[in-house]
N, C-alpha and C positions, 0 to 999 in steps of 0.2 A: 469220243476219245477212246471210250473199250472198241470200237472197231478200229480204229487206225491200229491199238497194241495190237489187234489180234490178227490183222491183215498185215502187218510190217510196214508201216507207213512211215516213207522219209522225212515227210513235212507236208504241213497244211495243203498247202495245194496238191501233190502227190496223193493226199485222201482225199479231197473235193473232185480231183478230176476220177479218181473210184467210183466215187457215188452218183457224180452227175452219170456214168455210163449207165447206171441204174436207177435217174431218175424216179419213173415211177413204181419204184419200191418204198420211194421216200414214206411217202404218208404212212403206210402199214409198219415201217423198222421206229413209227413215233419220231423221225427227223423234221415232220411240218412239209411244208410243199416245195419248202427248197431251203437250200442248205451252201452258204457261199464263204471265201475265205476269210474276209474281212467281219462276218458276222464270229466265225469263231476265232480271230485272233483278237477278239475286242471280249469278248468271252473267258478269254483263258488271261486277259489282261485285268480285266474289272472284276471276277465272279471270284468270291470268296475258296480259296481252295479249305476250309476247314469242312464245306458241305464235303467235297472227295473224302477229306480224312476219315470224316464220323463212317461215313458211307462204309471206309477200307475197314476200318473198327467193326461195323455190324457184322460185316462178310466175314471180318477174321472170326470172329465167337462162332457163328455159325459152320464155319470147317474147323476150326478146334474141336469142337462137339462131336461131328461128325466124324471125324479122322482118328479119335481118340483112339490111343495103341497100348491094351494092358499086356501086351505080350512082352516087353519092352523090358530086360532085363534086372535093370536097375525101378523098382516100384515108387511111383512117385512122378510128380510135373520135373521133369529137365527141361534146364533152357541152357544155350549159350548163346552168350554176347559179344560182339563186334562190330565194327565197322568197315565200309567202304569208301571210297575216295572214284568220286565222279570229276575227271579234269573238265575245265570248261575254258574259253577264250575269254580273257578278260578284257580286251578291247570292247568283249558282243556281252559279254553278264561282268558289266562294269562293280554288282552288289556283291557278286563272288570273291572277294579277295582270299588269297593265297601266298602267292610268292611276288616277286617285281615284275615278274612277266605272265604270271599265269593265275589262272581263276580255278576253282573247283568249289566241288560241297565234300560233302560225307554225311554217310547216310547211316545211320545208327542203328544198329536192330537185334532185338530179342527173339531170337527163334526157336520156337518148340518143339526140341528134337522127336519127341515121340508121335506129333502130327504132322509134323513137316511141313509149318506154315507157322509164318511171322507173328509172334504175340503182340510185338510193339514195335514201331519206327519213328524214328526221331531225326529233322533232317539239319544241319545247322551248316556255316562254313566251313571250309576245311582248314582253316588256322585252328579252330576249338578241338582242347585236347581230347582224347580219347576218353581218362576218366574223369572228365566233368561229365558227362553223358550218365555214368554210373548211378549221378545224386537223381534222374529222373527216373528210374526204372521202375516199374509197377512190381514190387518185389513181396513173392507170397510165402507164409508162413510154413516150414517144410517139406520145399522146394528146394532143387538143387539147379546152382548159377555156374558154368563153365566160360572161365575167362581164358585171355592170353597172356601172357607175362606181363603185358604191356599197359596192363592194368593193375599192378599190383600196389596196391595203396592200402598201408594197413589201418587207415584210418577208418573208411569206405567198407573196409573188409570185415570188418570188426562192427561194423552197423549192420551187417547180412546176419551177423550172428546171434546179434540182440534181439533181433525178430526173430529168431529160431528157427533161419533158412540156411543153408548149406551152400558151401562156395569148393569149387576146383582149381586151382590155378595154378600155373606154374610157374617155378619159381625162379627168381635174376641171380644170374650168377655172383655176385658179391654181396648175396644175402647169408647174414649171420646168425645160426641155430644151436640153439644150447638145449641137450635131447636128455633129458629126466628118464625116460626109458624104453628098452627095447623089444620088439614085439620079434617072435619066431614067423620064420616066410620061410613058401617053398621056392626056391630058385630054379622051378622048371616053369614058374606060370610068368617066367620076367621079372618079377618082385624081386628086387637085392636087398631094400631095408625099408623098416619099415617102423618109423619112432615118434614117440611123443616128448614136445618140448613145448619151449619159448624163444621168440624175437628176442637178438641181440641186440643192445645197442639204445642210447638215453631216449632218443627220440621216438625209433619204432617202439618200444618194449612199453610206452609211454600210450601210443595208437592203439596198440593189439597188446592189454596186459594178461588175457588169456593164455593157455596153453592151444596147439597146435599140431597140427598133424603130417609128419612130412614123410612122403612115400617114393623113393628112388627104382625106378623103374627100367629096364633093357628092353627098348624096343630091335629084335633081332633081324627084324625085314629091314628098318633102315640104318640098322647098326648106331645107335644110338642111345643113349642113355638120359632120361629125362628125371627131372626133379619135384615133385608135385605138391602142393599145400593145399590142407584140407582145413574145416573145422567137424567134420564127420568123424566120429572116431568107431563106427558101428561098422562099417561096410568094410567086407572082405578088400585088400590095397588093390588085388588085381580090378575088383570090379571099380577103382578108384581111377587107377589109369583107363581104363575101358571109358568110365565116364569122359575122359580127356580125349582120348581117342574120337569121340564123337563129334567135340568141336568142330572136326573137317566138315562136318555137315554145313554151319552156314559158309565155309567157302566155297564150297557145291552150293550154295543156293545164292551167292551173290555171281558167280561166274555162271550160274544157269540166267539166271534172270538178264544180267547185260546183254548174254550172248541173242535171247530170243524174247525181249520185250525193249520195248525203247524209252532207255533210261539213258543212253549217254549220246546220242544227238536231238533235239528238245526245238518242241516246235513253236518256242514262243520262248523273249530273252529276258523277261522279267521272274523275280523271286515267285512270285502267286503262279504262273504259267509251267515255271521247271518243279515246283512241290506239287500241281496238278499232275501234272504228266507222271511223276513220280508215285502218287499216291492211284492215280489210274492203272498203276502198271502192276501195284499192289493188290487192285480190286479184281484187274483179269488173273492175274495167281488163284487168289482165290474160288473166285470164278470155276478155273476151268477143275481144279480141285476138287471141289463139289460135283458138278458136273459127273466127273471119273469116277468119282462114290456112288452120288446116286443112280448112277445107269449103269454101275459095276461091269464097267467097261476091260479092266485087267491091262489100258496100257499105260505108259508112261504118261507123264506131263504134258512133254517131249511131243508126242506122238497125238495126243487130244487137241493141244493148242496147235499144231499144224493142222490136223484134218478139216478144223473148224476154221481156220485162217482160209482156207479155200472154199469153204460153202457156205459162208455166213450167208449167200443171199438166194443159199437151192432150199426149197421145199420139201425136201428129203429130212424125214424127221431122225435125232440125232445118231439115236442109238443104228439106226440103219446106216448111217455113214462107215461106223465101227467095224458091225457085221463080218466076217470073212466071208467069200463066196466060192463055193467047192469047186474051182474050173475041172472038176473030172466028172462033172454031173451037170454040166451045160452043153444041151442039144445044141448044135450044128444047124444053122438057118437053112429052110427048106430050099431058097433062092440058089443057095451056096450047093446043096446038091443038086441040083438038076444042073446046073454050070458044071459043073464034077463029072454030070454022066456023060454030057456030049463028047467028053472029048477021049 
């Protein structure tokens, strides 16, 4: 399954008819003496995918470790959280419901901005809302959680607090704030205001009876003006927006991954087959991750998971793949001059 991700494999057969051209590599890549389509769609049918999960878990802790970033402005574990939305044919993932015509999932994920790799994935339908996902989150004690509006639930919100983690969110426009008091901001770092209050209103103010933190911010690249809720009341507001600003990162990491591992055409229609493939897809991230560390290779994801998608089956050990080679210091074949002098 990690070489089909890592070769770009269409479908089953499209990676059987790969391998069979190399044959006899089978036995040495640990395939067994041969390797057929029906053995592994009866595989990806019947084999428990929680083996992939735990498996994607180990790898993750191990590049968390390794990747660990103290240069990272803001000190401390950042995560943000989101989801994506995988469409699927519901006629072919009958389990998927969605819409009257259409099938999908959504894939849940915690991603750890400062190592740039997935703390936690959760994959459920895509009719389940966004913050039901929140009540499963392995959430650690001051830590800071970067949400989308989309998630603002002051019930949810107010349980991050009680553990004595830290939450960024930003906030829905016909939310009601009553500001107890006002903090000095410099209005060249973007910061317009910068107040401590409380949730308006019987119900919220009932969810979150804490005080709160609300940071109005001008972003002037996109000419826009954002609204932010914290329960941090220590951190400088700009490095408050900065925190939010980061969130683009997992939609750089969900638009990296569909674009160059295969998560949204699925080479087996059952629930066990599309969470494999999924959590497979998971393990080569990490994978090549690692990899780029420990052979402090200097290039992109990008650039490691291609060169390797084309040599998984040469001999050439890895770090040599990498290598640049100085073409101003490569001799001229002798064959090549004496052809040169005849004429």
């Amino acid at each position: 399954m990690i070489f089909g991700q890592l070769t770009n494999r269409e479908s089953l057969r499209d990676l059987i008819v790969s391998l069979d051209a190399h044959s006899p590599k089978n036995y040495h890549l640990g395939f067994g003496k041969s390797v057929t389509r029906s053995n592994l769609a009866k595989a990806n049918e019947s084999r428990d995918y929680h083996i992939f999960e735990e498996l994607a878990y180990y790898l993750i802790d191990i590049a968390r470790k390794k990747l660990s970033n103290k240069d990272f402005e803001v000190k401390g574990k950042v995560y943000a959280f989101d989801s994506t939305t995988i469409d699927l044919c519901l006629s072919v993932f009958w389990w998927a419901k969605f819409r009257k015509a259409k099938g999908g999932i959504k894939v849940h994920t915690l991603y750890d901005i400062t190592t740039q790799i997935p703390a936690f994935v959760h994959i459920t339908e895509a009719t389940v809302h966004d913050v039901k996902a929140m009540d499963l989150i392995p959430y650690e004690s001051g830590a800071y959680y970067i949400f989308d509006r989309g998630y603002v639930d002051y019930e949810r919100l107010y349980r991050i607090t009680q553990i004595k983690s830290y939450f960024v969110i930003r906030a829905k426009k016909n939310m009601k704030f009553k500001c107890s008091e006002y903090k000095t901001v410099d209005a060249r770092t973007g910061v317009m205001s910068d107040q401590e209050g409380v949730i308006v209103g019987f119900y919220n103010s009932k969810k979150y009876p804490e005080k709160m933190r609300r940071v109005v911010y001008y972003d002037e690249e996109k000419d826009r003006t954002f609204i932010y809720l914290s329960n941090n009341f220590e951190l400088p507001p700009e490095q408050i927006a900065l925190l939010y600003k980061n969130r683009w990162q997992i939609e750089l990491f969900f638009k990296w991954i569909k674009q160059h591992l295969k998560i949204k055409s699925f080479w087996g229609t059952s629930e066990n087959a599309v969470r494999i493939q999924i959590y497979t897809a998971i393990i080569t991230y990490c994978l090549v991750a690692i990899v780029g560390h420990e052979l402090k290779l200097g290039r992109s994801t990008y650039e490691i998971l291609t060169v390797l998608g084309i040599s998984l089956l040469d001999k050439t050990p890895v770090k040599e793949l990498f290598s640049k080679t100085d073409n101003n210091n490569v001799k001229e074949p002798i064959y090549k001059q004496l052809s040169l002098s005849l004429f």
